[in-house]
N, C-alpha and C positions, 0 to 999 in steps of 0.2 A: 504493500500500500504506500509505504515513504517512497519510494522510486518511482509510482504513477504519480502521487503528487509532486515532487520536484520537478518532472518533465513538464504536467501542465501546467505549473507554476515558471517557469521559464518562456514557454511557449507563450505564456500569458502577456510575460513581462515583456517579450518582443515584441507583440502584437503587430505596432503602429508604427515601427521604426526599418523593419523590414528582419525579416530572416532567411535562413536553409532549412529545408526542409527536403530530406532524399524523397525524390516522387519512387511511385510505383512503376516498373518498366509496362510501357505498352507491349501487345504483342507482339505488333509488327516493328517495335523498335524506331516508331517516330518522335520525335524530339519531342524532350520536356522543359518545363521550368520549374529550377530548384529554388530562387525564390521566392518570397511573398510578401507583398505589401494588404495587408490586411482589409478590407471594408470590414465596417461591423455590423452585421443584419438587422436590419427592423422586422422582416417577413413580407407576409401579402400584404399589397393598400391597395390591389383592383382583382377584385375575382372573377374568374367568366361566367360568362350570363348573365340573363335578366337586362341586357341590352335592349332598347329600339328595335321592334322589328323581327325579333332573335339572333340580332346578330350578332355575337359573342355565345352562341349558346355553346357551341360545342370545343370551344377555347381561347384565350388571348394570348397572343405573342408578342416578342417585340417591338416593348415599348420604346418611344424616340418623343424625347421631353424637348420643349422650347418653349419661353417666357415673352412675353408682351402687353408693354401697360401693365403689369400687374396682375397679369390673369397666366395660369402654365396650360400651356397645351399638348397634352400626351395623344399622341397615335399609337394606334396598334393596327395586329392582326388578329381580326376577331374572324373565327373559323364561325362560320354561319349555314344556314341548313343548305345552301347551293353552293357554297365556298369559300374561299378566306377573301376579307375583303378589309383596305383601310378605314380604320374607326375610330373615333375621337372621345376624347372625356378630356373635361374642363378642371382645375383645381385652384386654390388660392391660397393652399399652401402645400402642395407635393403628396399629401396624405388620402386627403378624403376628395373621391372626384364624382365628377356628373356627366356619365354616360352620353352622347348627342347622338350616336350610330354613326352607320356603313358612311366616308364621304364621297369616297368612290363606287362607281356600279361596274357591274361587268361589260368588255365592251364588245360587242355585235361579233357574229361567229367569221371566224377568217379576221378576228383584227390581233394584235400580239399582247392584250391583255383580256381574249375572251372567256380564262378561267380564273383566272387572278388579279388583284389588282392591289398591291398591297405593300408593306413596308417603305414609306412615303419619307424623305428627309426634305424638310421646310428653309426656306431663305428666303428674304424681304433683300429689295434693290433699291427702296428708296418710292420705288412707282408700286411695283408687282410685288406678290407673294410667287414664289416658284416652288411646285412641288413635283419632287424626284422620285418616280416611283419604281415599284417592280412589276414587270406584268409576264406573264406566262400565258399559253394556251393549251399546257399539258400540264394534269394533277393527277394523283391517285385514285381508283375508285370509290363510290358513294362507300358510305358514309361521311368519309375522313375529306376527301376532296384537297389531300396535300398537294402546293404545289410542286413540280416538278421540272427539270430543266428539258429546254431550254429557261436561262432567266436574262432578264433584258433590263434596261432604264429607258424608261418613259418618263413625259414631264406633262404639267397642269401647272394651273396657274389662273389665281384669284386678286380681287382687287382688299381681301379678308381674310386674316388669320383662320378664322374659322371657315372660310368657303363662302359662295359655291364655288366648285374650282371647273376651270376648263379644259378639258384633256385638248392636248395637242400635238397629235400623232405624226405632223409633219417634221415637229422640231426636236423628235428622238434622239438625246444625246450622242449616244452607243448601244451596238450591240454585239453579240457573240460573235468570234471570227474563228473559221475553222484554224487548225493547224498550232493554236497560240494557247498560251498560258491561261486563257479568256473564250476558250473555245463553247464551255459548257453552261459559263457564268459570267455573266458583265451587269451584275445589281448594283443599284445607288448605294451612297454611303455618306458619311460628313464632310462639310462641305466650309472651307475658310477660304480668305483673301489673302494672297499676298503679293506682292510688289507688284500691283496691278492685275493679277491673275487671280482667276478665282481655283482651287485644288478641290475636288473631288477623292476621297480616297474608298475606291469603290472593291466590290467582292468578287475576285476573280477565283473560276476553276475548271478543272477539264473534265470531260466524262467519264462516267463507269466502266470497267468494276474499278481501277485503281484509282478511284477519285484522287484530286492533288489541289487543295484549295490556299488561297493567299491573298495580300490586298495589293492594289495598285494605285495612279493615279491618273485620273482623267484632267486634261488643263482647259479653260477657255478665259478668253477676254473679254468675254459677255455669256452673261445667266441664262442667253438664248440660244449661245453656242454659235459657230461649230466648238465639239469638243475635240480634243486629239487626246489619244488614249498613249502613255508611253510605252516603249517600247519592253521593255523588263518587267517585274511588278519590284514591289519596294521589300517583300520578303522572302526567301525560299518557298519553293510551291509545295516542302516540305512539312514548314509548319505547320500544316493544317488549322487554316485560321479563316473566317471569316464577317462581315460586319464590322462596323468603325465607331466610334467615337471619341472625338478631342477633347485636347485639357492644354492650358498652356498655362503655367507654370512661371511667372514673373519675378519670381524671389530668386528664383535660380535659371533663368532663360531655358527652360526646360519646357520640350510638347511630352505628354504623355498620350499614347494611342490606348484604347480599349478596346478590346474583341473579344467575340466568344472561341475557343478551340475546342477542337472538333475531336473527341478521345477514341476509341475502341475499345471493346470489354474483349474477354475469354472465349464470345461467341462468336467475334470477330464482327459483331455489331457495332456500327457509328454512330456517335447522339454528341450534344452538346456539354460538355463534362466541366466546364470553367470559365470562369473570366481571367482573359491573362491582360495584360498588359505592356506595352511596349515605350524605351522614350526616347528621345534626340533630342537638340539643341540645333537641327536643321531639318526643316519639313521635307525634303529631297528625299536624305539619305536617313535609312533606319539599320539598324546590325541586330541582326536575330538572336544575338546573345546578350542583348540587353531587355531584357523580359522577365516576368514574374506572375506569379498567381495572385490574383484578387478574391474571388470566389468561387470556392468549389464546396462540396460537402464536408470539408472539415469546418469551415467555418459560416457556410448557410444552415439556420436553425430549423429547415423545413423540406426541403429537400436535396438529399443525400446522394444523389447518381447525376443528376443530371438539373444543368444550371446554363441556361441560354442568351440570346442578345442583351449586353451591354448600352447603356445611354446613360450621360451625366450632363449635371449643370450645375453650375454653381451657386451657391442658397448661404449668406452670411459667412461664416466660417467654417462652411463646410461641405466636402464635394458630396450631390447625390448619385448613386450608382442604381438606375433601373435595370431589372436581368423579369426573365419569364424563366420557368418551371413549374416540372410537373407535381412535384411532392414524393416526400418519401423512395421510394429505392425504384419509381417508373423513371423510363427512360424516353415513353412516348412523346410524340407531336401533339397529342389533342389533350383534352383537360386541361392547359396548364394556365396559371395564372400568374401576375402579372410582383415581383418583392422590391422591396426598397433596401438600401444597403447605405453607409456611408464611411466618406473620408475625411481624416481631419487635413485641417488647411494649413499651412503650405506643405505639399507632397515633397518629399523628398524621394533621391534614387537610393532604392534599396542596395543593402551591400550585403555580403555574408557574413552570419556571426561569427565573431570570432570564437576559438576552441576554446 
């Protein structure tokens, strides 16, 4: 019993400052992160269902939080009885929110978002709201209605945070190109300004069975595009990573990226296993051995296997971390709901402890 509690008690005292932790080896031997920079769990604050409509009945995903005037605007994907569709809920302070439903519809058969339409990353120009979406035309069958790749970026675009927004399928980012790194996946992702350009750091991956996912960046000069998609992605198509979100870090000129990774169990099944984290001190260049764990089941209070898309914002002195999961030891796509996590402020780069 003195030797469990000295280790928790260590583990404890680390928490917030970062440590090592030996991971468990994947099967197939794909890259880990041995450190961790902590979130500490709050749990659920949006559960699925009982949406507008039903749409969240049969699960919420990947939440992507934005503030305006005073009011947060969470999107998801709320899996709904024809399919996953982007969905909104309103908050005024990150915790308790107000359902509005689907903002998107499905669109017309033969278009590239006629079975999905969903995981939407928002930006304001000043004029327009622009929103970035995912659209597919291939999912799983009924019930579940997952989407499945091909995955693309579509854009819309409202003169309101909240909608209505106007699909506009002439001015499609990017899409999938055979042959590439982006072959199977080219989904939106977060979205900054710099030295006059705007950076997209979107979800690239190639097809089955050896899937191989990673992020990359997409550049334009205008929020209407053309984009140009570069040429490499920005991490080994090793990592198995997917999904973005920023944090910059002014104390120490440091970006931190967020992503979910993508683990394998014993049954050689793929699910979303962790938030890791990535950082630099240049938006270009990122090195895959600077990474760590943020949330996985040792430290989410509610679900143990599996822990999905990352979103943060910053709230006071303190970063918030949205992730979706399903609970307890599932691994599933559907059911899952939507937990709140947090970081204290100013993030530092984790190191390993010392012996």
């Amino acid at each position: 019993m003195k030797k469990v509690f000295l280790v928790t008690a260590i583990l404890a005292c680390t928490a917030i400052s970062g440590f090592t932790v030996p991971p468990a080896a994947y099967v197939d031997s794909r890259p880990q992160a041995s450190l961790r920079l902590e979130a500490k769990d709050q749990r659920v604050v949006l559960k699925h269902g009982g949406g507008p409509g039903d749409c969240d009945i049969c699960g919420a995903r990947e939440a992507i939080v934005f503030e305006d005037k005073g009011i947060y605007y969470l999107h998801y994907d709320g899996a709904g009885p024809k399919g996953w569709l982007a969905c909104l809920a309103t908050s005024h302070d990150l915790v308790h929110w107000d359902k509005r439903g689907a903002i998107l519809g499905f669109g017309k058969p033969g278009s590239p978002d006629s079975a999905s339409a969903s995981s939407p990353w928002v930006i304001h120009d000043g004029k327009w709201w622009h929103l970035y979406y995912l659209g597919t035309s291939n999912v799983s069958p009924a019930p579940d209605f997952v989407p499945m790749f091909p995955y693309q970026t579509l854009t819309a675009r409202s003169h309101s945070p909240a909608g209505p927004w106007e699909k506009q399928y002439e001015a499609a980012p990017f899409t999938t190109r055979p042959g590439t790194y982006y072959s199977a996946t080219a989904s939106p992702g977060a979205i900054v300004k710099d030295h006059g350009q705007f950076l997209m750091y979107f979800s690239a991956s190639t097809p089955g069975p050896d899937v191989k996912r990673t992020l990359s960046i997409a550049r334009a000069k205008n929020l209407d595009g053309p984009w140009v998609v570069q040429v490499d992605p920005i991490l080994p198509a090793t990592e198995q990573v997917e999904n973005s979100s920023l944090y910059y870090e002014r104390k120490i000129k440091t970006w931190f990226l967020f992503t979910n990774h993508i683990g394998i169990n014993d049954r050689k099944q793929e699910f979303t296993d962790a938030v890791w984290v990535y950082w630099s001190k240049d938006l270009n260049r990122w090195d895959a051995k600077n990474k760590a764990v943020v949330l996985d089941g040792r430290n989410c209070s509610w679900s143990k296997e599996c822990i999905g898309m990352p979103s943060v914002i910053k709230t006071g002195k303190r970063l918030a971390l949205f992730y979706d999961a399903p609970g307890g030891d599932s691994i599933s796509h559907m059911n899952r709901d939507l937990g709140l996590a947090w970081l204290d402020l100013p993030l530092s780069i984790p190191v390993p402890a010392s012996k």
